[in-house]
ZAMARGU-4260 file (C-alpha; in steps of 0.2 Angstrom, whole numbers, plus 5000, padded with zeros to 4 digits):
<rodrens>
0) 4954/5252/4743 | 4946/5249/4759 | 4938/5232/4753 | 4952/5227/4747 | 4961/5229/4763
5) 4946/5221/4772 | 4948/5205/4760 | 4967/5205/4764 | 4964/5208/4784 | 4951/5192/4785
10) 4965/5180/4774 | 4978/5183/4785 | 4966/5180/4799 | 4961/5165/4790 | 4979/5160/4785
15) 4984/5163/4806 | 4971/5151/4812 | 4972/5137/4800 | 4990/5141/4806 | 4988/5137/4822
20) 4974/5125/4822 | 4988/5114/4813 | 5003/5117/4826 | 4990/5114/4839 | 4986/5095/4831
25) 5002/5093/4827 | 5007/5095/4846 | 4994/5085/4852 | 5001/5071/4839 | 5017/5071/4844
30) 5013/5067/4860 | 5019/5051/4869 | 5006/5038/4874 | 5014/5041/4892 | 5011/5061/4891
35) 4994/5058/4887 | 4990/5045/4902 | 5000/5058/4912 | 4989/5075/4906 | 4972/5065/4909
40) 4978/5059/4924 | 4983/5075/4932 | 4966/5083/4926 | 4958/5075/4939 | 4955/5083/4955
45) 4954/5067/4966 | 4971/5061/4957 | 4979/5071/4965 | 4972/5072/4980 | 4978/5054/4981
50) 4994/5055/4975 | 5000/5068/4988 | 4990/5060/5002 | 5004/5044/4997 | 5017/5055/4995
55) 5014/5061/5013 | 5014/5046/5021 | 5030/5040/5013 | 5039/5057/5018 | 5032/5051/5036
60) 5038/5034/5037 | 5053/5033/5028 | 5060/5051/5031 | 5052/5056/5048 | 5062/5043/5059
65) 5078/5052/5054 | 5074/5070/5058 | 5063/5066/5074 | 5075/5054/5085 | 5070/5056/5102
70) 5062/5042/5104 | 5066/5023/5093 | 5053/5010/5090 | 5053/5000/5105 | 5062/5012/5116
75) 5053/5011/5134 | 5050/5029/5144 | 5055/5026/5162 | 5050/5041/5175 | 5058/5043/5192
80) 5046/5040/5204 | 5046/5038/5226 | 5043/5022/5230 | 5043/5020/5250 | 5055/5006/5253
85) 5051/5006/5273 | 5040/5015/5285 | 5039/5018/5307 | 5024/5025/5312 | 5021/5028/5332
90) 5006/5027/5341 | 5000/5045/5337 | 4999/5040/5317 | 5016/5050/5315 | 5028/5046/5304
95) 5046/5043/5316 | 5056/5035/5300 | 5055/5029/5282 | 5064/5025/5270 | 5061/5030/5253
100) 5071/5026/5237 | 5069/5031/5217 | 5064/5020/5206 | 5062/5021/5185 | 5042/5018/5182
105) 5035/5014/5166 | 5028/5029/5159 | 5012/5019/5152 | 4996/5027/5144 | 5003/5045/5146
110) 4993/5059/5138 | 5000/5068/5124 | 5011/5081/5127 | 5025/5090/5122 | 5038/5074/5127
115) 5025/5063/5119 | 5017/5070/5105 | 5004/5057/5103 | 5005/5048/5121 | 5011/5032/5125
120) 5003/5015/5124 | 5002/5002/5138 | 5022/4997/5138 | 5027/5016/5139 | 5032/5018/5119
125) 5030/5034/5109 | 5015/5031/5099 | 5019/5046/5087 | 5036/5037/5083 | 5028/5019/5082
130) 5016/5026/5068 | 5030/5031/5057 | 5039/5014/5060 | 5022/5007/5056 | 5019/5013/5040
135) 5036/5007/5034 | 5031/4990/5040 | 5012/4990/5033 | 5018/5001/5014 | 5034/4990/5012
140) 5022/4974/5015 | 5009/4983/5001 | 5022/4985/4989 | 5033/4969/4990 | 5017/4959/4990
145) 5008/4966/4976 | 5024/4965/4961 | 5024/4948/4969 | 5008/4943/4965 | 5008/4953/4948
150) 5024/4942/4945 | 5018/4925/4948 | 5002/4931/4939 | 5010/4936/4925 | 5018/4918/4922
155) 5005/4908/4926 | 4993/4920/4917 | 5003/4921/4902 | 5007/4906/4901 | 4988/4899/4900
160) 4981/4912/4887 | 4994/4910/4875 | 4994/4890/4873 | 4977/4889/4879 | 4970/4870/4875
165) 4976/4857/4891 | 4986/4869/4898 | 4974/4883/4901 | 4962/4869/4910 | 4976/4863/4920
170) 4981/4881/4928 | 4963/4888/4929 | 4961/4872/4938 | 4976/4876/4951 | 4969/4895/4950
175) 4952/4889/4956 | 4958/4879/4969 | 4965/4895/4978 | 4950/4904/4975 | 4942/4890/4986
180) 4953/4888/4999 | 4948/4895/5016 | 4962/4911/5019 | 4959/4913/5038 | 4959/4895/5045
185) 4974/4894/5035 | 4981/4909/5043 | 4976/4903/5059 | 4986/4886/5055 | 5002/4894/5049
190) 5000/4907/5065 | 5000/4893/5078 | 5015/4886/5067 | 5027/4901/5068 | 5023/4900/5086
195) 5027/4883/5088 | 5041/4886/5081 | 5047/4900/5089 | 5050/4913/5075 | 5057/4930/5079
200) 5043/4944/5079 | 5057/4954/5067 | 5054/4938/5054 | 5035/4936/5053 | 5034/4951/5041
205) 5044/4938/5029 | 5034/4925/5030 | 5018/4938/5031 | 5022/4942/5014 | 5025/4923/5007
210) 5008/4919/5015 | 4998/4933/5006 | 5007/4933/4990 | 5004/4914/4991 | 4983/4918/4993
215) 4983/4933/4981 | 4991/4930/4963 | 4975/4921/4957 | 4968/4936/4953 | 4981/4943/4941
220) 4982/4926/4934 | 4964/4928/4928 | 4966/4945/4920 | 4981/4941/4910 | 4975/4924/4903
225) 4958/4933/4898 | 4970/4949/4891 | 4981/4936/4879 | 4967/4926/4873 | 4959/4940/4866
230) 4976/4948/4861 | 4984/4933/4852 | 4974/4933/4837 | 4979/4949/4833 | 4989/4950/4818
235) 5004/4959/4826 | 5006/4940/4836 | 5004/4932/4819 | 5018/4941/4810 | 5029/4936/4825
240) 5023/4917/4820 | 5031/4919/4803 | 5047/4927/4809 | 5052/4913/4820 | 5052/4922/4837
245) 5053/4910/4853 | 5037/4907/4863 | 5043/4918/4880 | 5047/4933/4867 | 5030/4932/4859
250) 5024/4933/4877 | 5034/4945/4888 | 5040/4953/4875 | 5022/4956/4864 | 5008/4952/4873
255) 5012/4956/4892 | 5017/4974/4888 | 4999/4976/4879 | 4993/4970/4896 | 5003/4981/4906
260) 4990/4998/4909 | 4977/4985/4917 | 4990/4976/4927 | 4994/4995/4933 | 4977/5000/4940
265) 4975/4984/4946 | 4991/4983/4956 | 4987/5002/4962 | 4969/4996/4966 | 4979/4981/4975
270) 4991/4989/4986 | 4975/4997/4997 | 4970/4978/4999 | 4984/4972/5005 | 4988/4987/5017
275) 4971/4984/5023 | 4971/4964/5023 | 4988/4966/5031 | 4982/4976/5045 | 4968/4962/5048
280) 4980/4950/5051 | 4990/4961/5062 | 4976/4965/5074 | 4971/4947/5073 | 4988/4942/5080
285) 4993/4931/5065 | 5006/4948/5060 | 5020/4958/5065 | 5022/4956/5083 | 5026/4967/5099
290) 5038/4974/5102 | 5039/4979/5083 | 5027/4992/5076 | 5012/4988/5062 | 4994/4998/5060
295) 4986/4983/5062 | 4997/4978/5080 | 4993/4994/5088 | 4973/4995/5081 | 4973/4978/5091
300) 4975/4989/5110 | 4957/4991/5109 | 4952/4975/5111 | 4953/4981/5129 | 4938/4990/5135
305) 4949/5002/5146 | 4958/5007/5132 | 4943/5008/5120 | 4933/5020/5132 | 4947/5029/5142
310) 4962/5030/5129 | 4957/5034/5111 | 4973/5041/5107 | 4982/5024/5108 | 4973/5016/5094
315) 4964/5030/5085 | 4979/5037/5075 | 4983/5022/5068 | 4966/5018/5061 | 4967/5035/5053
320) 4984/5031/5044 | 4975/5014/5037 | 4960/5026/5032 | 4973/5037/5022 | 4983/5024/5014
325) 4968/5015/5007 | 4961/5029/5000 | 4975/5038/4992 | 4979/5022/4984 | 4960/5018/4978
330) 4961/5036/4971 | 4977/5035/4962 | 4969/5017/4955 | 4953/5026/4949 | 4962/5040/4940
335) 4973/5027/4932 | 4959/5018/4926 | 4951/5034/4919 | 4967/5041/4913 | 4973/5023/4903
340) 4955/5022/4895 | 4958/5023/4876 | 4941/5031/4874 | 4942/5044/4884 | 4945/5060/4878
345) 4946/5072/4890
</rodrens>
């Protein structure tokens, strides 16, 4: 009896894991392609360290002007001061009459303190507050030029791999023609015309972003034509042959979204770039301009040695956001990349 019940213990033993083995494949089958990305990506430590280093920056650029409004962008801190307006002095050295009178100073290069939690900068303006404008200028810039790019990649891309012959020549042709051109003296050129012509410092971030879209689609361009040449020889893109579809459905419609998990790292890997390029440009001058915040505008203070030595908290915080921007976005990039990887099996 004891056997017996021994035998019967161990099959339903048996019986409960094969039970559960199956639900537990099962589950992991009925998983969406997205779930999956999403569970690998999250398993990584640096992954998230990234995505909520982004997180925090957008809370502070976006939300943290509307709960801290004591001081706007370009608002100017003027501090009573005496100023001696007229003075009589006798022969002894003593004062017999003066004249005195108020007068609002700029409260430029102050210390941080309470009123000013990171200081001020040389025109008397909240550096703490100018950092949160900043990062709305620098990220807006990050994101609007890098689907820009992905766009004009796309077309051009897509457009070259799938018909291939002439075509692909002619565009790789245009493609290695950006590759070639000299970015900065260009820069330089469009700079000196935007001054010429007198351009609001407001508008320069427009014509910022048309500049380094127009420099940095190339790139995509290159990854989606070599993605669709290898693609459209698969026989998914034959059978749309046979059935008729038009050419832009075959494309966008079949082949682009088999391109879309690189085109994502990429883009992710591509927004620290651009914050990055974009702050260049700023401290170069060919940017956002004063009165109007950007990292890049207020890194540029320390071209003067006074500052640099005397002042570090004027320029210093700034560099620090640039630091944490480019590397939560490079960390969210290289968990992607690991996380969309078809071989991995973690």
């Amino acid at each position: 009896m004891e056997q017996e019940l021994l035998e019967e213990v161990k099959v339903e033993d048996l019986e409960n894991d094969s039970n559960s083995s199956n639900n537990e494949e099962n589950h992991y089958k009925q998983m969406s392609p997205i779930k999956l990305v999403l569970r690998r990506f999250f398993r990584s430590r640096l992954s998230i360290v990234g995505l909520v280093m982004i997180v925090l920056l957008f809370l502070f650029s976006f939300v943290g002007p509307l709960i801290y409004q004591k001081w706007g962008e370009t608002t100017v801190d003027y501090t009573p001061t005496l100023q001696v307006i007229e003075r009589i002095i006798n022969k002894d050295g003593i004062i017999i009459y003066e004249q005195v009178d108020i007068i609002n100073a700029i409260n430029a290069r102050a210390w941080p303190s309470w009123e000013h939690l990171l200081g001020t900068d040389a025109n008397g303006m909240d550096i703490f507050v100018r950092l949160m404008y900043g990062g709305r200028i620098s990220l807006s810039i990050g994101f609007i030029v890098v689907i820009l790019e992905t766009v004009v990649g796309i077309i051009i891309g897509g457009i070259a791999g799938y018909f291939g012959k002439w075509v692909d020549q002619v565009l790789m042709r245009i493609v290695d023609i950006f590759n070639c051109v000299p970015t900065l003296p260009i820069l330089l050129i469009a700079s000196a015309l935007l001054d010429g012509w007198q351009v609001e410092g407001s508008l320069r971030i427009y014509y910022l972003m048309i500049i380094l879209t127009v420099f940095g689609w190339s790139g995509t361009a290159r990854l989606v034509r070599g993605q669709i040449l290898s693609l459209r020889e698969q026989e998914y893109i034959t059978a749309t042959e046979v059935m008729g579809l038009p050419v832009w459905r075959k494309i966008f419609k079949h082949l682009i979204p088999n391109v879309m998990p690189q085109l994502i790292v990429s883009m992710t890997l591509g927004l620290g770039s651009v914050i990055l390029y974009e702050s260049t440009l700023s401290f170069l001058g060919l940017g956002v301009q004063p009165p109007f915040a950007a990292w890049g505008t207020m890194i540029s203070a320390s071209n003067d040695p006074v500052i640099l030595a005397n002042y570090p908290f004027v320029w210093l915080p700034a560099g620090f956001m640039i630091v944490l921007a480019v590397l939560g976005f490079n960390f969210v990039g290289d968990g992607l990349r690991d996380a969309m990887d078809p071989k991995s099996k973690k």
